[in-house]
TIGU-575935 format. One record per residue (C-alpha): x, y, z; residue in one letter. Coordinates in pm, whole numbers, plus 32768, in hexadecimal, padded with zeros to 4 digits. Example, Ala and Ser with C-alpha at 12.3 -4.5 7.8 and 13.67 -1.06 7.14 Angstrom:
REM residues 2
    c1    c2    c3  residuo
  84CE  7E3E  830C        A
  8557  7F96  82CA        S
This chain:
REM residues 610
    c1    c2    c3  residuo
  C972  8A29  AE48        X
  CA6F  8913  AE42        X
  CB22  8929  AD11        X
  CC0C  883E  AC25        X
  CD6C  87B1  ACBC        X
  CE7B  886C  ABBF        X
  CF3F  8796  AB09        X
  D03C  8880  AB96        X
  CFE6  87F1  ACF4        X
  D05C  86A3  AC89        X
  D1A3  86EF  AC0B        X
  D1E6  87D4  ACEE        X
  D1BD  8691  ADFA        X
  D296  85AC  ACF7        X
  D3C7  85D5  AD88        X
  D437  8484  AE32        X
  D50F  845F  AF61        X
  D5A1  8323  AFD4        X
  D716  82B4  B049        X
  D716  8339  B1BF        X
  D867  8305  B288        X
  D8C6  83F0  B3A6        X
  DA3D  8416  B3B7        X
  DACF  8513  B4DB        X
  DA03  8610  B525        X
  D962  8604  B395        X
  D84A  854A  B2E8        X
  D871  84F7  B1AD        X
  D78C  84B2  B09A        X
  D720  844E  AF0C        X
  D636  852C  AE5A        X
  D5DB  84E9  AD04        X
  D561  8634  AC75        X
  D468  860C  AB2D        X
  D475  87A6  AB53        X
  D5DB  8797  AADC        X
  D5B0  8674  A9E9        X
  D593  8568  AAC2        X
  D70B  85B1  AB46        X
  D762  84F2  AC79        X
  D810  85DB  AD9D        X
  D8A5  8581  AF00        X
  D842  8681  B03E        X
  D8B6  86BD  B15A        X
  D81F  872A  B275        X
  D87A  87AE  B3E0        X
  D83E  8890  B4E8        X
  D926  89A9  B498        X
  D92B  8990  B30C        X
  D7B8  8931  B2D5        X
  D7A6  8888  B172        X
  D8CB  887B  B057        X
  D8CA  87DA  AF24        X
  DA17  873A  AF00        X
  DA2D  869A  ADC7        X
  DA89  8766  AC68        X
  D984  87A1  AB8E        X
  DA6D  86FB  AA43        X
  DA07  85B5  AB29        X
  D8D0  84F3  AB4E        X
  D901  8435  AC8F        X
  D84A  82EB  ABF8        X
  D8A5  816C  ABE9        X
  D843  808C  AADB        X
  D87E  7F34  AB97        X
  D76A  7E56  AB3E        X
  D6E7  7F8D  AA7A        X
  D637  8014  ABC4        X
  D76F  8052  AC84        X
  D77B  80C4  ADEB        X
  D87B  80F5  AEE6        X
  D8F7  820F  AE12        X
  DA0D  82A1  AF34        X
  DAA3  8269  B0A4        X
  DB0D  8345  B17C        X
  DC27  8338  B278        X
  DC9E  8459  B355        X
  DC1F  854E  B23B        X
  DCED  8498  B10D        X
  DBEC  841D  AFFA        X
  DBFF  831C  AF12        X
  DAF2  82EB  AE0B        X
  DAA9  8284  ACA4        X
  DA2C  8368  AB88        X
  D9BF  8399  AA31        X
  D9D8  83F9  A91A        X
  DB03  82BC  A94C        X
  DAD1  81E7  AA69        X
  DBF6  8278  AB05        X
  DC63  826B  AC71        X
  DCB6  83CB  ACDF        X
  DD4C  840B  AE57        X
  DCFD  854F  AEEE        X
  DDAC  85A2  B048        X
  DD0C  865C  B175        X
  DDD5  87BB  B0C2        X
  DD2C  87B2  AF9C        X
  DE51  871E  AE88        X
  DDC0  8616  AD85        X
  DE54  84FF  ACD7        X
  DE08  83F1  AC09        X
  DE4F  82B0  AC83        X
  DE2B  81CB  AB7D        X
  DE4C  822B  A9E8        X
  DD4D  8268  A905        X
  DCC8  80FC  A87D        X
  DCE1  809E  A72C        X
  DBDF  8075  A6B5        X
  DB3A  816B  A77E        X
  DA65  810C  A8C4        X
  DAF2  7FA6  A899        X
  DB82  7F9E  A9D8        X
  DABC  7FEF  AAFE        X
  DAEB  8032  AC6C        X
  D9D0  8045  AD98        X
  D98A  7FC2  AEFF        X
  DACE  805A  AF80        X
  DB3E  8023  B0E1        X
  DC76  80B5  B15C        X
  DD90  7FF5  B262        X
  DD92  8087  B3A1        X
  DF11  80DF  B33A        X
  DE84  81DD  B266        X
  DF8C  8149  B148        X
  DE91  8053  B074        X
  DD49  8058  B00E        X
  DC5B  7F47  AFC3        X
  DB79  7F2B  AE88        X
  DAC7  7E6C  ADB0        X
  DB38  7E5A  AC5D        X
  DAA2  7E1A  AB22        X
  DB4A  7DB0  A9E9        X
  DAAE  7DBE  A88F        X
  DB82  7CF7  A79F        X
  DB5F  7C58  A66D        X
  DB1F  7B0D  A6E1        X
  DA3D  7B6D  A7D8        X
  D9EB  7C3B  A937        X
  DAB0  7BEE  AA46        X
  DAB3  7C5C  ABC3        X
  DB98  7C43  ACCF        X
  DBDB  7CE9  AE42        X
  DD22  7DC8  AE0B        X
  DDEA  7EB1  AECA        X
  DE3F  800C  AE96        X
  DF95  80DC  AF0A        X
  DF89  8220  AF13        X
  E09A  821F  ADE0        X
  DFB7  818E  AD1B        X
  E021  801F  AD2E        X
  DEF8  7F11  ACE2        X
  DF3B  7DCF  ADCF        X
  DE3A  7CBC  AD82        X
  DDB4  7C12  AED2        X
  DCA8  7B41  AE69        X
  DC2C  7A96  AD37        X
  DB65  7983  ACC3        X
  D9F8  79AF  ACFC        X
  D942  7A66  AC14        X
  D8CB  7B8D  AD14        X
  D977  7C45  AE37        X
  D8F7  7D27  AF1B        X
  D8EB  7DF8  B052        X
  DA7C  7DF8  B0CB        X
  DA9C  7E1F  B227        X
  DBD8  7E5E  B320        X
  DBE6  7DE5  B45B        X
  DC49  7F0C  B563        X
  DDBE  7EAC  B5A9        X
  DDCD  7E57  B3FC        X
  DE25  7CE2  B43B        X
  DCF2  7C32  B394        X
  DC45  7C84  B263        X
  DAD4  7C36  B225        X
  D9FE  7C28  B0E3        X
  D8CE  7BBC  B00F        X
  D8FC  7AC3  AF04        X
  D7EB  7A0D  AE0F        X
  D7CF  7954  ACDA        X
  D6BF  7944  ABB8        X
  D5CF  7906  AB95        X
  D571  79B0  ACFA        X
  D557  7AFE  AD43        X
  D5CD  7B89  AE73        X
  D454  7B77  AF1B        X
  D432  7A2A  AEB4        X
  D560  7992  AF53        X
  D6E2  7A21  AFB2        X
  D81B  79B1  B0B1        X
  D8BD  7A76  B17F        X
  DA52  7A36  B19C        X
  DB52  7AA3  B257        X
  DCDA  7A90  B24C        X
  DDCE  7B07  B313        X
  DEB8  7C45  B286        X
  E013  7C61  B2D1        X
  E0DC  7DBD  B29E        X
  E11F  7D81  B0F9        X
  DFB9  7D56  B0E4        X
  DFCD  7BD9  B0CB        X
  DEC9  7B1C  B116        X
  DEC8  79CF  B1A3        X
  DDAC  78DA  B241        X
  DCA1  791D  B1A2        X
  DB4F  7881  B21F        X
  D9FD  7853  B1EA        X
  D967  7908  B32A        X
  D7BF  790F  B2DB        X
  D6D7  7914  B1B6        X
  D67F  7808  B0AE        X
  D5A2  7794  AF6B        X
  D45F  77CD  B060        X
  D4ED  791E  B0F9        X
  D545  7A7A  B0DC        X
  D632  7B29  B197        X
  D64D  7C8E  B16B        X
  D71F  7DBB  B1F2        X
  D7FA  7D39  B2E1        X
  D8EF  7E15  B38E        X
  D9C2  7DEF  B4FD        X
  D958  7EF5  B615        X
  DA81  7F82  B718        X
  DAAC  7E57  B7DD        X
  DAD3  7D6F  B68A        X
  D969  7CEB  B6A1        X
  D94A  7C7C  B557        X
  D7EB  7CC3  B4F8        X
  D70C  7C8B  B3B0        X
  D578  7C8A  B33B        X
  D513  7B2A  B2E7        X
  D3CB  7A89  B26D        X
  D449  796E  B321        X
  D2D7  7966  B3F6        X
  D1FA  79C3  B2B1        X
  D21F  7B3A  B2B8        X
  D364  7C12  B2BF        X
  D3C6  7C4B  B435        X
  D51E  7CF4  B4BF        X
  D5E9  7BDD  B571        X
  D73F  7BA7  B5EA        X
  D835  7A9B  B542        X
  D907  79E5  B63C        X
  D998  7875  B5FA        X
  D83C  77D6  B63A        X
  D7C3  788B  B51D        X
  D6AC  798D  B50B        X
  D5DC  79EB  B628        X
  D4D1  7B28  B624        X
  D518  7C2C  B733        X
  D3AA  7C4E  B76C        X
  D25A  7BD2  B704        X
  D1C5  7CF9  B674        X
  D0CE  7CBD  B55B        X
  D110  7D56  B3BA        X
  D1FC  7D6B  B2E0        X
  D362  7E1F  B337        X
  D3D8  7E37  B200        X
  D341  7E58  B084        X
  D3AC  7DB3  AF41        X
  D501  7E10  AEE3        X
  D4E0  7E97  ADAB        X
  D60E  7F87  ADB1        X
  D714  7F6C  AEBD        X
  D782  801E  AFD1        X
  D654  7FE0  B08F        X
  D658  801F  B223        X
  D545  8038  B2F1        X
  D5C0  7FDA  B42B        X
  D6CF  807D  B4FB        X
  D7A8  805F  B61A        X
  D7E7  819E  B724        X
  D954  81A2  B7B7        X
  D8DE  8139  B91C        X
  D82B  801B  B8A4        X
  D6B9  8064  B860        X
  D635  7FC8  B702        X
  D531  8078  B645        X
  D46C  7FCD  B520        X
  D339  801C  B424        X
  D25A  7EF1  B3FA        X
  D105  7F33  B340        X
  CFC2  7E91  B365        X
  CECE  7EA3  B254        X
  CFBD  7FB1  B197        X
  CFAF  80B2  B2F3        X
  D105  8087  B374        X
  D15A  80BF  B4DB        X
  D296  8132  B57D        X
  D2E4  8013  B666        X
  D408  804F  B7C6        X
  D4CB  7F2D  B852        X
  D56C  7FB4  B972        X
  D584  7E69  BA4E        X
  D4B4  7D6B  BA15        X
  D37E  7D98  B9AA        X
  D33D  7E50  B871        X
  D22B  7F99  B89C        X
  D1B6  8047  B7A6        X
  D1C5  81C6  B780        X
  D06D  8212  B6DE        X
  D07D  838B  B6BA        X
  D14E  8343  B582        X
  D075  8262  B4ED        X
  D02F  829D  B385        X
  D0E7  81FA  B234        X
  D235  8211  B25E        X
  D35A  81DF  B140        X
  D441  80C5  B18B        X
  D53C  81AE  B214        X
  D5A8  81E8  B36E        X
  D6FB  82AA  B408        X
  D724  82DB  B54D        X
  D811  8389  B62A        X
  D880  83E2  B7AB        X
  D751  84AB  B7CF        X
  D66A  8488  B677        X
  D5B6  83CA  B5A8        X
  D586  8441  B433        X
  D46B  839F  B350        X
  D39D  83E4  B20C        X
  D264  83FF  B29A        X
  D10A  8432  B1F3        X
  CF90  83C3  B266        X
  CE3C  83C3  B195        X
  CE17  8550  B1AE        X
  CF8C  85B4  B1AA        X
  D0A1  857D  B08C        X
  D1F2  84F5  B0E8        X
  D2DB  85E9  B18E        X
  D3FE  85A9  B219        X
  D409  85A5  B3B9        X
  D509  85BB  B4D1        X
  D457  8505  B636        X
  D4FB  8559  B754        X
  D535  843F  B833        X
  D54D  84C9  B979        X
  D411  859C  B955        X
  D364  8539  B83A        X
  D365  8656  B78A        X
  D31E  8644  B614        X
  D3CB  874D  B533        X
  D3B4  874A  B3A8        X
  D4F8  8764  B2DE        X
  D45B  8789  B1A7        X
  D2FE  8788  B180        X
  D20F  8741  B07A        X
  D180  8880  AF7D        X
  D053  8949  B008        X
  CF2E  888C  AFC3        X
  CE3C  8964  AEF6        X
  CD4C  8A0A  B000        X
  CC17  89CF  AEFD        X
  CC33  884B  AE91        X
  CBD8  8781  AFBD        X
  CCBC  8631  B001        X
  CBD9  84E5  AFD2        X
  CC7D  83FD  B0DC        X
  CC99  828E  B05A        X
  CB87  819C  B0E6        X
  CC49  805D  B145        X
  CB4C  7F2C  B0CF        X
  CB3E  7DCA  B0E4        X
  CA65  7CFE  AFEF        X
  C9FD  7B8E  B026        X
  C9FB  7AF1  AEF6        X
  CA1C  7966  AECB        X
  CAB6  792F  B010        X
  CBDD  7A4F  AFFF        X
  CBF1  7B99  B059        X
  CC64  7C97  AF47        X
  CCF1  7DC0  AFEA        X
  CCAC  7F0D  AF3F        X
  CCB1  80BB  AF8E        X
  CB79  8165  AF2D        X
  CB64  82B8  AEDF        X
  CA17  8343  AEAE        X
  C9F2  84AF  AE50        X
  C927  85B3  AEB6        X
  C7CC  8587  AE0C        X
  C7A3  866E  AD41        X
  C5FF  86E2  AD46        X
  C57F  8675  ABC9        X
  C539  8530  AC86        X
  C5FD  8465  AB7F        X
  C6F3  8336  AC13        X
  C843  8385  AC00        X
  C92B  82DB  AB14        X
  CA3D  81D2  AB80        X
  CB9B  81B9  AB35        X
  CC5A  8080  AB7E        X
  CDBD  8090  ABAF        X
  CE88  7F55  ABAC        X
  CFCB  7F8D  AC40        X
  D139  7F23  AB8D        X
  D223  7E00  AC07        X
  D126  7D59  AC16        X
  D1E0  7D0D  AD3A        X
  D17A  7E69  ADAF        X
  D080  7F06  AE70        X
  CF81  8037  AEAF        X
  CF8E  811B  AFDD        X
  CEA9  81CF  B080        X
  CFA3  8306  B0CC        X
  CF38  8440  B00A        X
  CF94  8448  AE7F        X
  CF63  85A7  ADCF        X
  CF31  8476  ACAD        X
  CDBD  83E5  AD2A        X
  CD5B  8553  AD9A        X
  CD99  85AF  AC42        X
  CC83  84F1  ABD2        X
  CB90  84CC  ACFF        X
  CB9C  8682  AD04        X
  CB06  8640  ABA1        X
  CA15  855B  AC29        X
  CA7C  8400  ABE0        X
  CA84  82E0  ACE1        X
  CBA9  8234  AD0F        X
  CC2E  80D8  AD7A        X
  CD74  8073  ADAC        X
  CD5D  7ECA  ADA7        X
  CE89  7E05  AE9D        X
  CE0F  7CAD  ADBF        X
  CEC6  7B7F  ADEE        X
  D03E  7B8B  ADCC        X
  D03F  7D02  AE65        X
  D13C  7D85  AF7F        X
  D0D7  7D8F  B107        X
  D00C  7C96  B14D        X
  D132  7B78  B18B        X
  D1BD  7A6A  B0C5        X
  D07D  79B6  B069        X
  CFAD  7AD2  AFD9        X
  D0EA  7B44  AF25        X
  D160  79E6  AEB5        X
  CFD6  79A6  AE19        X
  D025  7A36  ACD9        X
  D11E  793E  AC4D        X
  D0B2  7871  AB2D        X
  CF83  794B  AB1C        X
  CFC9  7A60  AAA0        X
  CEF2  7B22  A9B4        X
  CDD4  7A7F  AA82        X
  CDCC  7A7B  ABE1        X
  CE06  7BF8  ABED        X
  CCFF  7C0B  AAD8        X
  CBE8  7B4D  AB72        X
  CC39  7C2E  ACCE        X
  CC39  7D68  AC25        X
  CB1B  7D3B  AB5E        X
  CA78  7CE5  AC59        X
  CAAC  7E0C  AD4F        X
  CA04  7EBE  AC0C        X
  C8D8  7E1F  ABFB        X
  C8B6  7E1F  AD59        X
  C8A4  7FA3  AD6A        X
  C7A0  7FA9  AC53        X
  C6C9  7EC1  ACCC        X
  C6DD  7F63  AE0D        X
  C634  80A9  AD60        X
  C772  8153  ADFB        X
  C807  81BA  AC77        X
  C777  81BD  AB04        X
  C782  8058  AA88        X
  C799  80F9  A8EC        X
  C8C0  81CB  A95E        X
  C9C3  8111  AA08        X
  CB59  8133  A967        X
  CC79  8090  A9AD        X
  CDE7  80E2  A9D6        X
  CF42  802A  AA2E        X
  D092  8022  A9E6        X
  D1C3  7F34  A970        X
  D12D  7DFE  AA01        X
  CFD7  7EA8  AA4F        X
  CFF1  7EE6  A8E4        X
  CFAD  7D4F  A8B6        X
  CEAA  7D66  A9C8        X
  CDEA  7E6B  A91E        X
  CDF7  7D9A  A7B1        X
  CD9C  7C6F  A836        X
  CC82  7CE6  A8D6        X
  CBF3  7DB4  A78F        X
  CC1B  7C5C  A70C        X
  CB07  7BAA  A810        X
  C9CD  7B72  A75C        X
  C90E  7C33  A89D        X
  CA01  7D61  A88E        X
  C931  7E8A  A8FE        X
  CA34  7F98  A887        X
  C9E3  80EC  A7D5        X
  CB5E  814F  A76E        X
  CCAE  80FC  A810        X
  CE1C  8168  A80A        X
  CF5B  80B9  A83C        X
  D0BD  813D  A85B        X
  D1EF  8090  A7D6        X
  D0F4  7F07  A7D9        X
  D16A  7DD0  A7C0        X
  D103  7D53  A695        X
  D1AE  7C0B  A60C        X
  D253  7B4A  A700        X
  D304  7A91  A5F3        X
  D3C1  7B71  A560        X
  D3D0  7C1F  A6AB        X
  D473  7AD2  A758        X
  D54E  7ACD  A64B        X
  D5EB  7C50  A655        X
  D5BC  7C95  A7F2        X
  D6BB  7D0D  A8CE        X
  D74B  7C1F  A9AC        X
  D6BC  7C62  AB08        X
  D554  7C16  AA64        X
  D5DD  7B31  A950        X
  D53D  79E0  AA1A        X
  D424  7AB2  AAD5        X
  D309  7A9E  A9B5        X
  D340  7934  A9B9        X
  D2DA  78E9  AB07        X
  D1F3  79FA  AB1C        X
  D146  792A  A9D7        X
  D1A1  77B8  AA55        X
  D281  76BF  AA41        X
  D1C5  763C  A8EE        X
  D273  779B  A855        X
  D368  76CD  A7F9        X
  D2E2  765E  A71A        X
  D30D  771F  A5D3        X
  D19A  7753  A5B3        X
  D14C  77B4  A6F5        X
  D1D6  78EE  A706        X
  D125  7948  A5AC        X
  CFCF  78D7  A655        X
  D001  79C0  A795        X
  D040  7AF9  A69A        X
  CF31  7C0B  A68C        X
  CF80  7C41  A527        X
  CEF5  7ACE  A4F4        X
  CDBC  7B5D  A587        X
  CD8C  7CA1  A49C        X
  CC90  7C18  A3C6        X
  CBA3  7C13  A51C        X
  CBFA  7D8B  A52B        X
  CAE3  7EAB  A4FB        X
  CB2F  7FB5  A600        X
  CBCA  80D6  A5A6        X
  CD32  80EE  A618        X
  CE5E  81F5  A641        X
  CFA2  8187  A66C        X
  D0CA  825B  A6BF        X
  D233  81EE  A6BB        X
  D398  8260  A6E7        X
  D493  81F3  A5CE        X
  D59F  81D5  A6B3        X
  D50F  80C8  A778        X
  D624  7F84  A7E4        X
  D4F5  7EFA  A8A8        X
  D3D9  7ECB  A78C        X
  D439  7F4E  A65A        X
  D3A7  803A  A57B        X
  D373  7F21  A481        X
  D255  7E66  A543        X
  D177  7FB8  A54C        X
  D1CC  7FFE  A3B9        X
  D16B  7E68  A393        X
  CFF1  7E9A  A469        X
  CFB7  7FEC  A3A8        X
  CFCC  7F3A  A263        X
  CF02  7DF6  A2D9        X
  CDD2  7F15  A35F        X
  CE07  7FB8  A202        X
  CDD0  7EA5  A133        X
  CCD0  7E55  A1DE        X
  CC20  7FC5  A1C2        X
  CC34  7FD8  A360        X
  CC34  812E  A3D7        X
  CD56  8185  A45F        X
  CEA0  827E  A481        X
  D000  825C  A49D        X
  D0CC  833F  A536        X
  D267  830E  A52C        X
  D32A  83FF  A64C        X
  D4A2  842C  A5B9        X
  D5BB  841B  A6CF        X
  D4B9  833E  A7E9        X
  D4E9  81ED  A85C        X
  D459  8103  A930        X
  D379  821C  AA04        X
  D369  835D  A9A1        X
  D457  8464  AA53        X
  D42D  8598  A9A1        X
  D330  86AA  AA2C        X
  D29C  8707  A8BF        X
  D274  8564  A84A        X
  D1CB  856A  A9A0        X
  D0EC  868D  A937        X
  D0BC  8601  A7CB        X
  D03B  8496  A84F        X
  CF3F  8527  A957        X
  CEF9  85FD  A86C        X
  CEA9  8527  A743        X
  CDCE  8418  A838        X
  CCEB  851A  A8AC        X
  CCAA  8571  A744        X
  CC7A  8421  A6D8        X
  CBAF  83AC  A802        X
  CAD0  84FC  A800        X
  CA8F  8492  A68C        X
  C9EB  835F  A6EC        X
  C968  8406  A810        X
């Protein structure tokens, strides 16, 4: 008899991995641990040693720039350089094991803040992004790093920087810059200057990218091939920059990249004699695609959903590879014979809760096509229709996957359908799909997601009276709104840290969203109203469906203050509904036992309603 999926399961297959870069004969990697409070650890891997953690455990190995971070460390010839709380520091640690701190403790603390590093190939200077938060206001800037501990500013003037890159012989310097109000999706340029032996730069130029496109990850391969993903042709494709511009390396079809939420991003690579490798994903299953001449081929046994990560090697390819039945785990290919060996894999699987693959689906609705995953449990003999449970992913520049989540199986073992909607504005499905959401936010991905619901329960396929509703952040609005539609169909839902009022959200946001909820609501936000009208707490008087919301009081992204303010607008209003505050969590919770508390508490309040 199949049994429940513990809640042990899914914390157990928390931990997340991301950050690969081969160095030597080592791989290197991130892993955020919520086993050992969230705390953020580099590990190395190679033949002879097998896996070592390598940072202290006094250090969290964790950038805060733009709040999400990424590109926490580089590597070169075994010597790491990284940024950590509790301070922001920069801390070196060389290939025998002695630490030091780069840069001082800020004052105040986490007020200045490192990531995207990128060392010279001199091995003397690193590059970073840095992240200043001072009194009149947030600024960033491209600087360079001595191993002394001396800060050289490079670049400044935009309002974002990104994704540092060295050519080979260290002569020419390459980077990602932007300004509000886009985001780095919506539209970035990629520059390059030349570097002389102070670290000077000089010439710099405008090499690809615009208002209308988004270049991403751009790097230069042995020969000094400088090569970068562009949505130049309407979805992200790996292409090499020469002085004619950008041109793709092949026509293959997907995305090659996903929204750059954090940084550090890389999912293509370059092998020392010359053969690229990139991920591109069609319909959220990525592929693993070759270039060895000049045709691209694909290599299919490795298809599956694959993390935008990729290191490769003389000999190897290493990727964080998971399908529909199988949880990431973390795999070495061997290029010669195409051997697959598993680093580190996933937990053991419980022998007595069967995995519900996700259904990809496509519904026709008004003349679009909504993609969605389907998960439809095992029925289970009383002859009832299952219950539904809508997710509605964060961003909302975001997007579901298909790959196996301990998360889902949590709830379809206990016999609830899920889908997981990619509405309008979601990741993967190129520039146009993604680009859909602005100025309609709080409606577009309403009217999709709603629906996909209705769709399943006039299809007979789940319990029309029973269907709930979850998202977070930005899914948070999602979910609102649509308890606000005069048709909702919803028994109960949950949010996680929501999005409440964009007003006073506009008004206290971090800087890399600060112009983001504008466009996302119009250009009429501008006007002071607008905002106001876009807000779900306008819509609370609409509201009758129970709700629990659960929030972290540390949060930078949306603060504590707009769950407190829709928990007293449901009160007064005699709305069922719980709060529950998680000390110490931010944006996303880290921590194994707030991850055990929140699954814990929505299963009790959806089984309530059940």
């Amino acid at each position: 008899m199949s049994q429940p999926l513990p809640i042990d399961a899914v914390i157990a297959g928390a931990t997340r991995r991301s950050l690969l870069r081969h160095d030597g004969e080592s791989l290197y990697w991130l892993e955020q641990r919520p086993q050992a409070q969230g705390r953020g650890v580099i590990v190395r891997w190679n033949q002879s040693d097998g896996t070592t953690d390598l940072t202290p455990e006094t250090l969290s190995v964790r950038s805060r720039v733009h709040e999400y971070g990424g590109g926490e460390f580089a590597v070169f010839r075994g010597d790491l350089v990284f940024c950590a709380d509790p301070d922001q520091q920069v801390w070196l640690r060389t290939v025998d094991g002695a630490l030091q701190a780069l840069t001082p403790p800020s004052q105040p603390a986490r007020s200045v803040r490192y990531a995207d590093f990128c060392w010279h190939p001199s091995g003397a200077w690193c590059c970073a992004v840095r992240e200043r938060h001072l009194p009149e206001g947030v600024h960033n800037d491209l600087v360079a790093l001595s191993r002394n501990g001396e800060v050289r500013v490079l670049v400044n003037g935009a309002d974002f920087y990104a994704a540092p890159a060295f050519s080979s012989d260290g002569q020419q310097l390459v980077w990602l810059q932007w300004s509000h109000p886009f985001m780095p999706w919506d539209s970035t340029r990629l520059m390059v200057a030349t570097v002389d032996d102070g670290m000077q730069l000089a010439s710099r130029r405008l090499l690809a990218g615009g208002d209308d496109i988004s270049v991403l990850q751009p790097g230069f391969d042995a020969r000094g091939r400088l090569l970068a993903v562009s949505d130049q042709n309407g979805f992200w494709q790996l292409g090499e920059v020469s002085a004619n511009g950008w041109q793709a390396l092949a026509d293959v079809p997907g995305e090659a990249a996903v929204a750059p939420w954090s940084l550090g991003q890389r999912s293509w690579c370059v092998t020392p004699d010359g053969h690229c490798y990139w991920l591109s994903a069609v319909n959220g299953e990525q592929c693993l695609w070759h270039l060895p001449s000049l045709a691209a081929e694909p290599i299919p046994l490795h298809r599956g959903c694959l993390a935008p990560y990729l290191a490769g090697c003389d000999d190897a390819l290493f990727m964080l590879h998971s399908t529909v039945a199988t949880a990431e785990a973390l795999i070495r290919l061997a290029r010669s014979s195409g051997r697959v060996s598993t680093l580190q894999p996933t937990p053991a699987w419980p022998d007595d809760t069967p995995v519900v693959p996700a259904r990809s689906q496509w519904l026709e609705h008004n003349g679009r096509r909504i993609p969605y995953y389907l998960y439809l449990p095992k029925a289970q003999g009383d002859g009832k229709l299952p219950p539904l449970l809508l997710l509605c992913h964060s961003g909302p520049t975001g997007a579901a996957s298909p790959a196996l989540q301990p998360a889902i199986q949590f709830w379809t073992s206990r016999g609830y359908a899920v889908a997981d909607v990619n509405y309008r504005g979601s990741d993967g499905f190129g520039r146009v799909w993604r680009q859909a959401l602005l100025g309609h936010w709080g409606e577009f991905d309403v009217a999709d997601c709603v629906v996909v619901a209705k769709h399943l329960a006039e299809g007979g396929l789940v319990d029309p009276s029973r269907i709930f509703v979850r998202g977070n952040s930005a899914g948070g609005l999602t979910v609102l709104q649509m308890l606000a539609a005069e048709d909702a169909p919803f028994r109960a839902a949950a949010v996680r840290y929501p999005v409440v009022d964009l007003v006073a959200l506009a008004a206290d946001s971090h800087k890399f969203e600060s112009a983001y909820l504008r466009r996302l609501v119009g250009q009429s936000a501008h006007r002071p109203d607008a905002l106001a009208q876009a807000s779900p707490i306008r819509q609370v008087e609409k509201l009758t469906t129970p709700l629990l919301i659960q929030q972290g009081d540390q949060d930078p992204v949306v603060p504590l203050s707009q769950a407190q303010w829709l928990a007293d607008a449901l009160a007064r209003r005699g709305i069922s509904h719980q709060l529950v505050v998680f000390a110490g969590e931010g944006h996303g919770f880290r921590r194994a036992e707030t991850l055990r508390a929140a699954l814990e508490n929505e299963l009790a309040f959806f089984d309530r309603f059940r």
